[in-house]
N, C-alpha and C positions, 0 to 999 in steps of 0.2 A: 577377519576383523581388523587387521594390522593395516592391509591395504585401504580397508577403507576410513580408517583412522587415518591413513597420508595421506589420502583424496583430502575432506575435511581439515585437516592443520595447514595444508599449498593452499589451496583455498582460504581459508581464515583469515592467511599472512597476507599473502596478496590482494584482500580484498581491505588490509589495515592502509596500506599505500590510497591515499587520501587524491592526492592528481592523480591519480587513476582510474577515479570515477567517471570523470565524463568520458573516458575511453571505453569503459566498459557499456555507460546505457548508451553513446553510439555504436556501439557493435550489438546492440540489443535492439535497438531501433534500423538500422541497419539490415541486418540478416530478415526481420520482422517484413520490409519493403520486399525484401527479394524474394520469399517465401510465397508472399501475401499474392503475387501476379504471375512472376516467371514461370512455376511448373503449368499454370492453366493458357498459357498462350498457346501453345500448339492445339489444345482444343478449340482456344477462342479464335483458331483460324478454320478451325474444320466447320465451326458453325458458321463463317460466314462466306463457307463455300471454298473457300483454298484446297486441293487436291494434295495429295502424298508428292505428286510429283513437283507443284508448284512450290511446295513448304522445304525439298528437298533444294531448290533451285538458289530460293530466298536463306537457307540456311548456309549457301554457301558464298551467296552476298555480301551478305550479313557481317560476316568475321575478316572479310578484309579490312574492313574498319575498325573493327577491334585489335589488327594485331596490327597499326598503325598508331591508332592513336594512345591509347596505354603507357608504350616507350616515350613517344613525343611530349606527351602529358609529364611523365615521369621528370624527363629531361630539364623541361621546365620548372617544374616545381623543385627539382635541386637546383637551380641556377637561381632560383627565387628565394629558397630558405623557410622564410617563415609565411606559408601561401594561404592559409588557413581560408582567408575571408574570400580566394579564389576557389576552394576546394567547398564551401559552401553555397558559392554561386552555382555551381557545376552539378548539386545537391538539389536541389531547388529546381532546378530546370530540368533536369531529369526528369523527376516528381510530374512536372507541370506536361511534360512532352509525352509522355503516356495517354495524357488523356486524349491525344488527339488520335490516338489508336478507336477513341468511340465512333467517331466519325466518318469510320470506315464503311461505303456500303457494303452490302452483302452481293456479290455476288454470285453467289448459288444457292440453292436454298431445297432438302430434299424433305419434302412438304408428306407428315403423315396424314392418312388419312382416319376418317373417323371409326370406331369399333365396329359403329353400327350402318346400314343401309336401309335407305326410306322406300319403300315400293308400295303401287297402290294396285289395290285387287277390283275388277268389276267384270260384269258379266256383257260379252259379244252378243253379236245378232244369233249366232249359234246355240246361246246357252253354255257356253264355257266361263269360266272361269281363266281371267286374263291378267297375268301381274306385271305391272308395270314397272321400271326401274328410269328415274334419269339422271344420264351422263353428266351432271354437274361434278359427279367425281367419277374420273372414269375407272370403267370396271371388266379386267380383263374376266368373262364370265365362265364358269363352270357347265359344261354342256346340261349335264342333269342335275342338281343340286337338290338335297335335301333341308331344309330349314326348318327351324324352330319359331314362329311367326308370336310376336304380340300385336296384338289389335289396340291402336291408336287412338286413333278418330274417324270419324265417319262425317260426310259432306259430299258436297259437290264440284267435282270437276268440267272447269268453262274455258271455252276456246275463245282464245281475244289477238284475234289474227290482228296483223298491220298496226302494231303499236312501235312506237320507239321505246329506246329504255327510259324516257324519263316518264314517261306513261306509267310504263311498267312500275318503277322508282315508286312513283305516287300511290298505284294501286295497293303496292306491298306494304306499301304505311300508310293506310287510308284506315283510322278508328272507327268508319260505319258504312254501311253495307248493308242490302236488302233484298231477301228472294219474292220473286213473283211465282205461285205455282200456281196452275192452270191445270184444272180437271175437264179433259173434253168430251167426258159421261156425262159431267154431272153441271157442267158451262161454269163453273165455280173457280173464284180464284182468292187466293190467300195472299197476305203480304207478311214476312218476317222479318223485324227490324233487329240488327245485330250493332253492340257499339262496346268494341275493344277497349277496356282500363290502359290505361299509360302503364301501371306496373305488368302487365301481360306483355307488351311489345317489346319483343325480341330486341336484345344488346346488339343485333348484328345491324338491325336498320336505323339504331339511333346513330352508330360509328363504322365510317367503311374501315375493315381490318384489312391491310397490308397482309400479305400471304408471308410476307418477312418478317415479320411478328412474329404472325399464327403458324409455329411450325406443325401445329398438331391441328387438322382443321374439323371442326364443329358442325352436326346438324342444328339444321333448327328447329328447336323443340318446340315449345308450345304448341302441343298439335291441334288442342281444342283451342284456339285463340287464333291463330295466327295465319294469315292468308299469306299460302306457298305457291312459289313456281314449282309447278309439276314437271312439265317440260319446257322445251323450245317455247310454246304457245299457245299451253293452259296453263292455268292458275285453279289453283285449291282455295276451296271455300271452306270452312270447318261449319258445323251444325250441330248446336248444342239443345234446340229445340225437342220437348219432349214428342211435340206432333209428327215429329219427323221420323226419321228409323237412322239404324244399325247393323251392319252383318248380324247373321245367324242361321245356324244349321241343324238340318233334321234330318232324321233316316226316314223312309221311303221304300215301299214294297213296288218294283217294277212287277208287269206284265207275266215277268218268264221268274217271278216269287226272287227276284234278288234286291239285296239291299241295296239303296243308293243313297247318297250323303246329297239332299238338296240345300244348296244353299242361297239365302235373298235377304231380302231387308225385311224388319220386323218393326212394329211401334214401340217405342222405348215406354212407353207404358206399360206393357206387359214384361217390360225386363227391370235388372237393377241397376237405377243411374250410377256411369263411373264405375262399373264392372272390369275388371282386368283379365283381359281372354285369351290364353295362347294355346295354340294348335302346331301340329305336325303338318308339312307339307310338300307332297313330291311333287317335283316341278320339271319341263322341259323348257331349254331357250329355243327360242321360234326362230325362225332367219327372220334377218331385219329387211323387211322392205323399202322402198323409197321412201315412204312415211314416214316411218321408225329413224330412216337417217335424215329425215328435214326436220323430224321431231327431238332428235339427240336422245334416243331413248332405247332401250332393253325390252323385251317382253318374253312373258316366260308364260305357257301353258299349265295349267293345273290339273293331275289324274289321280290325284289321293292325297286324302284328308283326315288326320289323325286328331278329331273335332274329342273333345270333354267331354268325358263320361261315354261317347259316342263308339268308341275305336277307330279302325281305320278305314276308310271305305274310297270310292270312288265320286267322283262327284260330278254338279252337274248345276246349273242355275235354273233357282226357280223363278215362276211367272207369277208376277204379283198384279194386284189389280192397281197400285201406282205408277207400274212402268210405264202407263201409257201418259204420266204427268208430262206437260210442259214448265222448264225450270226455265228463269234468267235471271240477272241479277245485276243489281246497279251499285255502282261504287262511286264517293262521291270525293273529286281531286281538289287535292290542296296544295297553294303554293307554296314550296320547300323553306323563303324562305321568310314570307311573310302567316304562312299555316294559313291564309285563306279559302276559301272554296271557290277555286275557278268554273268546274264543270261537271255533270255528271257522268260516269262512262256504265255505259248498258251494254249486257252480252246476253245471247239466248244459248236454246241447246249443249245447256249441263247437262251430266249424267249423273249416278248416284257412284261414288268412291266410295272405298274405305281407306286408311292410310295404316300399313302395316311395317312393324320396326322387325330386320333381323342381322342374328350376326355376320359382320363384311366374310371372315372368314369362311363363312357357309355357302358363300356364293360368287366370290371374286377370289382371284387368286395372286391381286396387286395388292399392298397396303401402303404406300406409298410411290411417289414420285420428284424427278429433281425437276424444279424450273431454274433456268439461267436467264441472267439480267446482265449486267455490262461487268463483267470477270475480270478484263483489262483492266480497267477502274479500279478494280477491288485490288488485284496483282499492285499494279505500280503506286496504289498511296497506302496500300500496309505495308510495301517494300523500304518505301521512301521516308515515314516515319519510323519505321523497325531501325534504321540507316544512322536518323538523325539519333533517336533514344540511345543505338551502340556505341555513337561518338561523344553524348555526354558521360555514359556511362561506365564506358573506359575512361577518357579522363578523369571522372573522379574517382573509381576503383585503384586505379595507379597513385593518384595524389593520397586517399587514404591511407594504404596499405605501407606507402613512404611513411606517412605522418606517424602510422603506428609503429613502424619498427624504431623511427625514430627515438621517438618518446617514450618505447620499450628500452631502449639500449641508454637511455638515459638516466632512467631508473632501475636499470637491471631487472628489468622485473619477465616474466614469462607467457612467450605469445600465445602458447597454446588455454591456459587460465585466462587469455582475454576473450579466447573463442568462445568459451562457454558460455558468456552470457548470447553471443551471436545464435547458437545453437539455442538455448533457450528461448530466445526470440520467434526462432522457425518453427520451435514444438507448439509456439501458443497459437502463431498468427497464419501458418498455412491449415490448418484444422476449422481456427476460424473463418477464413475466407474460404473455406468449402462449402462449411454451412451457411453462411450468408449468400453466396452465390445458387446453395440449392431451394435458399427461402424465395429469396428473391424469383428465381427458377417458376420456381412451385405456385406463386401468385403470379406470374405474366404467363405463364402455359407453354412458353419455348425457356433454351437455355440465356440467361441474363448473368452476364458477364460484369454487367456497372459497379455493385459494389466492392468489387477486389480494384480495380481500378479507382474509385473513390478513395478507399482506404489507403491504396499503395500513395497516390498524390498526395495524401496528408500526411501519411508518415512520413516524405520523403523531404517535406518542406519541415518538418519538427526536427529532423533531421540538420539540416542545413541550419537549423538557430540554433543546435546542439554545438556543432562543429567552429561557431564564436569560442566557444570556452576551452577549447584546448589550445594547450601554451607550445607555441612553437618558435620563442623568443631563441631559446639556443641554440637554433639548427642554424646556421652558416652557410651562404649561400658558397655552389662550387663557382669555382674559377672557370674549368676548365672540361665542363660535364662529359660532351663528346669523347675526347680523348680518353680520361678514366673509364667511361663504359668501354672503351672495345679494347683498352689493356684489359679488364676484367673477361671480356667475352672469346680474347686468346685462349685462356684457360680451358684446356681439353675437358677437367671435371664440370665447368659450369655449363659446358657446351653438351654434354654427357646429361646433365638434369635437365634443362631445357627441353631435349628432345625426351626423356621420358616423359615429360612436365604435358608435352603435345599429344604424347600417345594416351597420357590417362586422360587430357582433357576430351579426346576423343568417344571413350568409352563412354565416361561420364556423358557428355553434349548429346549420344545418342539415349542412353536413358532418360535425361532428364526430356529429351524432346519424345519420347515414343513411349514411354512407361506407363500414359496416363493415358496414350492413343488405346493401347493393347489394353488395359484396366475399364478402357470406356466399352471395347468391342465385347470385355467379359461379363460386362452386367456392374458395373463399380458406380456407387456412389458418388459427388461430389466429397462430400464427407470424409468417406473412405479413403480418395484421393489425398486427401489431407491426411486424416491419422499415420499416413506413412510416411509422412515430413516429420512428426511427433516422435515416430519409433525412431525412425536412424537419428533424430534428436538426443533421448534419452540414452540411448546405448552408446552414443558416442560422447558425452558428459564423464564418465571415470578415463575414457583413454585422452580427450582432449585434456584432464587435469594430470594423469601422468606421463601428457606427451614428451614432456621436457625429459625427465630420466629412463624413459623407456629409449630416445634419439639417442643418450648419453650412451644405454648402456648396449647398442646394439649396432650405433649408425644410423647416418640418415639414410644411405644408400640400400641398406639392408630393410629400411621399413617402407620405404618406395615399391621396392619387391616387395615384399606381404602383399601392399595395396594391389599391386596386380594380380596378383592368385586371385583376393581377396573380391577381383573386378570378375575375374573369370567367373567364378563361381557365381556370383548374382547373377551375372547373364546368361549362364548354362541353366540356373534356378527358375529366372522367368520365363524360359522358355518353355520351362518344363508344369504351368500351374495351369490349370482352366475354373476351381476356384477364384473369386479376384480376394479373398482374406488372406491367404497364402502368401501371397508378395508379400506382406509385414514379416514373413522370417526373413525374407533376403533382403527388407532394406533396415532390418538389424546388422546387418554387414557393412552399410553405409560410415559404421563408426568406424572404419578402418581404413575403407575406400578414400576418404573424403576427411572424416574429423583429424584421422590419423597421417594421413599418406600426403595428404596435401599442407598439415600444419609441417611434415617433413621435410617438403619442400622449400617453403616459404624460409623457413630457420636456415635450411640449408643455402638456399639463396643469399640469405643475409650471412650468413659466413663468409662467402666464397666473395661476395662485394664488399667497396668502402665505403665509409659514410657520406661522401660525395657523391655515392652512384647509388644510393639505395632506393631511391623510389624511383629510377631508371632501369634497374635490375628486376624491380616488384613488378612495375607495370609491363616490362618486355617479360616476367611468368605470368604474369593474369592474363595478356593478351596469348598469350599460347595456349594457358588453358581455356582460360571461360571464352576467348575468341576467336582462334582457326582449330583449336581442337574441338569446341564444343561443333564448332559449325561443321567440322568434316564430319564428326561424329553423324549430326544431322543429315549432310550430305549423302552421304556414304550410305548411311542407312536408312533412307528414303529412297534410293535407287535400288539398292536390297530388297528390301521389301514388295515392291514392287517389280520384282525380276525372281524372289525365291520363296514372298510372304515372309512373316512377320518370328514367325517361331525359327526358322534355320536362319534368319537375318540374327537372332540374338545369341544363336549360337555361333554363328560365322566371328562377331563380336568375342565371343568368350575364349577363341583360341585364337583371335590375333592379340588379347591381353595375356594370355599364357606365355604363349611365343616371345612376344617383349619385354616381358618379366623374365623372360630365362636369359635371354641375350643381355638384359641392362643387369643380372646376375653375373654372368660371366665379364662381361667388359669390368663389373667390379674388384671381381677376385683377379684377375689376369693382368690389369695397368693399374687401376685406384689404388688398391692396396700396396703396390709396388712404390708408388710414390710419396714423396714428405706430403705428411699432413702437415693443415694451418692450426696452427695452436695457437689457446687465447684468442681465438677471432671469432665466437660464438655470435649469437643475437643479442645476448645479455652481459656477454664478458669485454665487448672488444669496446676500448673508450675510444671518443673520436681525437683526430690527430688534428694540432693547430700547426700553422705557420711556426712556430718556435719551439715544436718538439716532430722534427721529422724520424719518417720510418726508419727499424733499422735490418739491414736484411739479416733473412736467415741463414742463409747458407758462405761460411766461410771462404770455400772453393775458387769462386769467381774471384775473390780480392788477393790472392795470395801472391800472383805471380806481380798485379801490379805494386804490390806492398814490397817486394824482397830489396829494392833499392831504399827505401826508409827506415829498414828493420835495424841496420847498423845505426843510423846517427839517429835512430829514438833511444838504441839502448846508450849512446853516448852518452845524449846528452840528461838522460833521466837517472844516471849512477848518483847527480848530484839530488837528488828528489826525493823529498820522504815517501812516500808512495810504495805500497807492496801491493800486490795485486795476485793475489796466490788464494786464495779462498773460490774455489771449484764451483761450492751453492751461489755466489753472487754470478760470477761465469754463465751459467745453464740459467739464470734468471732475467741476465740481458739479454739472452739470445731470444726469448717471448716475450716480453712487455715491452712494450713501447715506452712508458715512463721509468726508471729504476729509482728508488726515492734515495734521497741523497741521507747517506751515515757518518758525519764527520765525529770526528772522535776528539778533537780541540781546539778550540778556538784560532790555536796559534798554528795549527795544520793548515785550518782552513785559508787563513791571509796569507800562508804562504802561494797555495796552490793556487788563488786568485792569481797572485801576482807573478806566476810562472803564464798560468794560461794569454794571460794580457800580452806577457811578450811571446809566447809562441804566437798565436793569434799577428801580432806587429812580425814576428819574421818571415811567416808560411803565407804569401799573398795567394797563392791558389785556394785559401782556404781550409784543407789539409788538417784537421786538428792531430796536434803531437800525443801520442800515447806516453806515461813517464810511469816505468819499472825500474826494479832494480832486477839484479843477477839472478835471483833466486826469485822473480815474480814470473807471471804467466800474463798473456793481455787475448783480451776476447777477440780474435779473428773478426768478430761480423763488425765490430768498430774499427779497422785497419783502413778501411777504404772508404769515412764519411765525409763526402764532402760540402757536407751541409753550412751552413753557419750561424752563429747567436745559438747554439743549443749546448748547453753545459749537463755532463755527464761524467758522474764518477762514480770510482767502485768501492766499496766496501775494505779498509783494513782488517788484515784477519785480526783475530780477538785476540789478546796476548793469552787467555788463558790458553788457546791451542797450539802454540810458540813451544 
């Protein structure tokens, strides 16, 4: 309860700091962007065809521009100062540069195919029983197959040799149609006039569908309506006429007393209209003849029939006294795109079909297939914009992350407490762009990616009007940016975070690119995909509020390691799941990896830099992590995967994060520890330094030797000087602050001391400021060697009570 009593009171306080606010709903809005798109690109590349190997290639593109432009971005915006309404431009364009990611064709596309298969049954010159299948979806076929048949529709199947497809086009959507049957018993001939309703006709012939659309492709139903291509070059007629017939089957005493299942066509008078009939049926595929291949079609022999009510029997076609009908039938064309009736088109010698539905898997052993279209195309302009979105997006991750620590250190307030709301932002808005992407999904019939890209574009421009209102009137442009960054990048410790900074961004880059790949392969939701943006949300909200005194109370270097274990274990975890729910424990860990380990960072970073290099120092860590480390991450393990699968690729993962974590362990206890820490130089502690209050070093050592010639004529000439300088706590107080506030003790002290400094100042032209002690004083070594000038500093009188 205590703890969560300190979560809530850090929270409270910091959320009473009023210029705080827009820092906070932009890291809300913010994280919200990043959430809303980045985890589903790597899928939104897999739908439009990009390969493991390709996305491996491009991911290692990708971050050379990230780990360029970041520092360079950074470098500028410190030489700028107050960049705001750049860092808003750079906001904005981002946002807007995404969307051209829609425009990307597809090229590959692994096209499913439909549940079901259309096959029509009729009877040979032999009296068998013939089923027919056509190759509009092709069908690697099952030699014997048994199927479960529903009976569809029943009509006529007409040969109409020597058409073109616009013929064909017309015939398929021609609303009337008419059979001539001809009884050459009885010289009799019948005419049946057919006229298809507008609501009957098939969605497929009002709009040709792209196969890049349709990833999941459609029979066409309206069986009793709708005039099909059967093959190559027949056409199905449907027959809703009651004069007419339908399949139906009877048993049959042969000759030698055995049952036989005959089956023919019957008068739908004598049955019930719109009967739903499904039967049992063993079936052989026949070798395809020349026919069968000019015709693009399948045929399967029929030897038993598991007819209703019937059982199973052998079968056989009966002879009706219609068979000897002549059928043909007229269809009347119209111009596409005037709907006029150009012409009439007539065909003889129909046969009597039935058109029977069953499941693909009963009888194919394909269910889908990939078509390829122009790949190059797809490779070079998702590269090419992936390229341009990296280089605004480092530029303003760098310019940000400046602006915040800024205006953190400004207000001393605490960076990890501004993450929160960022975190918050990812719990609400990657959950929601799961589910929008699955609605949307769910109504076009393949995956639809548009509204997380809508969404992200508008956040991202709310965004950039957000990024007006933060005040960055006191940041000071540097003088001399170059130079301060690579005196800060001497530094063996910042040099030391950097390189862990790479390793985790690696770990990370490959989860976040392959988490949702491995989550897709397992049967996961879009949704679900999302809710574990949510989780490592919510469990990383108490460690992000006590990141601050957890850093204090343990090190930053020491919480760097945890995050590594803490990496290992997710990824020995994921490897280890074939549920896809089960990932939500390990990216409960996220709060460590990531809320934790990286606000460690960040702080730490800001220590170890000055306020002239700080969003030079941010962006050359953003670009390591989120840009050559996430990219190797993706690199690296898209050639994994591809070389060892998916599962030992995340465990290959989990002991190069062990391994790094043990080693950035021991480089700590072995040199870090060994050497002076920076004191007073936090995120929140260290004030920025002007022109008229320079640094003072810390370390005494260096000034001593050139000091020992000065030491006699300061204590000379400071015997005459009121001044005692013996008070130890003032001592250990200059040696960390940068300012020491000035404690004069009277008036008449003070005018003296002015007027000593004037003339030392007029004698010492080097600059050289004079220290003035007397005999029994002590003087702070780290001011012996200042050769600063215009900076006035003085020390504290002891109190007479301690006299």
């Amino acid at each position: 309860m205590m703890l969560l009593k300190n979560c809530f009171l850090r929270i409270i306080k910091d959320f009473q700091q009023k210029k705080l606010m827009p820092l906070k709903l932009i890291f809300f809005v913010q994280s919200s962007t990043l959430f809303i798109l980045y985890p589903y690109l790597t899928i939104h590349m897999r739908e439009l065809g990009i390969n493991v190997e390709e996305t491996a290639i491009m991911s290692a593109i990708i971050p050379v521009v990230g780990i360029i432009m970041p520092p360079v971005s950074g470098m500028i915006a410190d030489r700028i100062g107050n960049f705001k309404i750049l860092l808003s431009l750079f906001s904005a364009l981002g946002g807007t540069a995404a969307l051209l990611l829609l425009l990307v064709p597809v090229g590959r596309v692994n096209i499913q195919f439909p549940d079901n298969v259309i096959l029509g049954v009729s009877c040979d010159s032999s009296g068998n029983s013939v089923y027919t299948m056509s190759q509009s979806h092709p069908c690697d076929t099952i030699p014997s197959p048994n199927i479960n048949a529903t009976l569809q529709s029943c009509g006529y199947a007409c040969p109409v040799n020597l058409l073109n497809e616009t013929e064909f086009k017309s015939i398929l959507t021609s609303q009337n149609y008419k059979f001539n049957v001809y009884n050459p018993k009885t010289s009799k001939n019948v005419t049946y006039n057919y006229t298809i309703a507008e609501s009957d006709m098939p969605e497929i012939f009002k709009r040709q569908m792209d196969a890049r659309e349709a990833r999941k492709l459609k029979n066409l139903e309206f069986y009793n309506s709708a005039i099909r291509r059967f093959t190559k070059n027949v056409l199905f007629f449907p027959v809703r006429n009651a004069q007419l017939s339908e399949l139906d089957c009877n048993v049959v005493n042969t000759k030698n007393n055995e049952n036989l299942m005959v089956c023919g066509y019957e008068s739908l008078l004598l049955k019930v209209k719109q009967r739903v009939i499904s039967f049992k049926a063993a079936l052989t595929a026949m070798k395809m003849s020349d026919a069968d291949v000019a015709e693009n079609r399948l045929r399967y022999l029929e030897h038993n029939v598991k007819w209703p009510d019937l059982g199973n029997k052998s079968t056989r076609c009966a002879t009706r006294e219609h068979d000897s009908e002549l059928v043909s039938v007229e269809v009347e064309l119209r111009n596409e795109t005037t709907e006029e009736p150009y012409d009439v088109f007539r065909t003889e010698g129909c046969s009597r079909t039935c058109i029977l539905t069953t499941l693909r898997k009963d009888i194919c052993t394909n269910n889908k297939m990939q078509v390829e279209y122009n790949v190059k195309l797809t490779f070079w302009s998702y590269l090419v914009v992936r390229v341009f979105i990296g280089m605004i997006g480092g530029t303003a991750f760098a310019m940000f992350e400046g602006a915040v620590i800024a205006i953190l250190r400004e207000h001393k307030a605490d960076y990890g407490l501004q993450r929160i709301y960022g975190s918050i932002g990812g719990m609400i808005s990657s959950p929601l762009s799961g589910m929008l992407i699955d609605y949307a999904s769910n109504l076009q019939g393949y995956p639809d990616f548009r509204p997380a890209f809508y969404l992200y574009a508008a956040l991202k421009i709310f965004s950039s009007v957000l990024m007006l209102w933060i005040d960055l009137e006191f940041k000071a442009p540097a003088s001399n940016v170059f130079s301060d960054v690579v005196s800060v990048l001497k530094n063996v410790e910042i040099a030391a975070l950097l390189a862990a900074c790479f390793v985790l961004g690696t770990a990370w880059g490959y989860i976040e690119s392959f988490l949702f790949w491995l989550l897709e392969d397992l049967g996961a939701s879009r949704s679900l995909m999302g809710i574990t943006i949510t989780v490592g949300g919510i469990a990383g909200i108490p460690l992000l509020v006590l990141s601050g005194p957890i850093i204090n109370k343990i090190g930053h270097a020491n919480v760097i390691f945890i995050g590594f274990i803490f990496y290992a274990i997710r990824l020995l975890g994921y490897s280890l799941i074939y549920n896809p729910w089960l990932c939500l424990i390990f990216e409960a860990l996220e709060s460590v990896t990531s809320s934790l380990s990286f606000t460690a960072a960040v702080t730490y970073a800001a220590k170890l830099s000055t306020t002239t290099t700080d969003s030079s120092i941010q962006g050359l860590l953003g670009g390591l992590y989120y840009g050559v480390g996430k990219g190797s991450g993706s690199l690296i393990g898209g050639y994994l995967m591809k070389a060892f699968g998916t599962r030992p690729t995340y465990q290959i993962f989990a002991v190069m994060s062990l391994v790094t974590g043990l080693i950035y362990l021991l480089f700590n206890i072995t040199y870090l520890m060994k050497q002076p820490q920076v004191e007073g130089n936090d995120i929140v502690k260290k004030t920025p330094k002007t022109k008229t209050q320079p640094s003072i070093a810390i370390s005494a050592t260096q000034n001593l030797e050139e000091s020992k010639a000065r030491k006699e004529k300061i204590a000379l000439e400071t015997q005459q000087e009121p001044y005692i300088v013996d008070d130890i706590e003032a001592i250990n107080n200059a040696k960390n602050l940068d300012i020491i506030e000035s404690a004069q003790t009277d008036n008449s002290i003070e005018a003296d001391h002015k007027k000593d400094l004037e003339k030392s100042n007029k004698d010492n032209k080097s600059g050289v400021r004079q220290r003035h002690t007397q005999q029994n004083g002590l003087v702070n070594p780290a001011f012996e060697a200042d050769f600063h000038q215009g900076c006035t500093i003085t020390v504290e009188e002891e109190p007479k009570c301690k006299k």
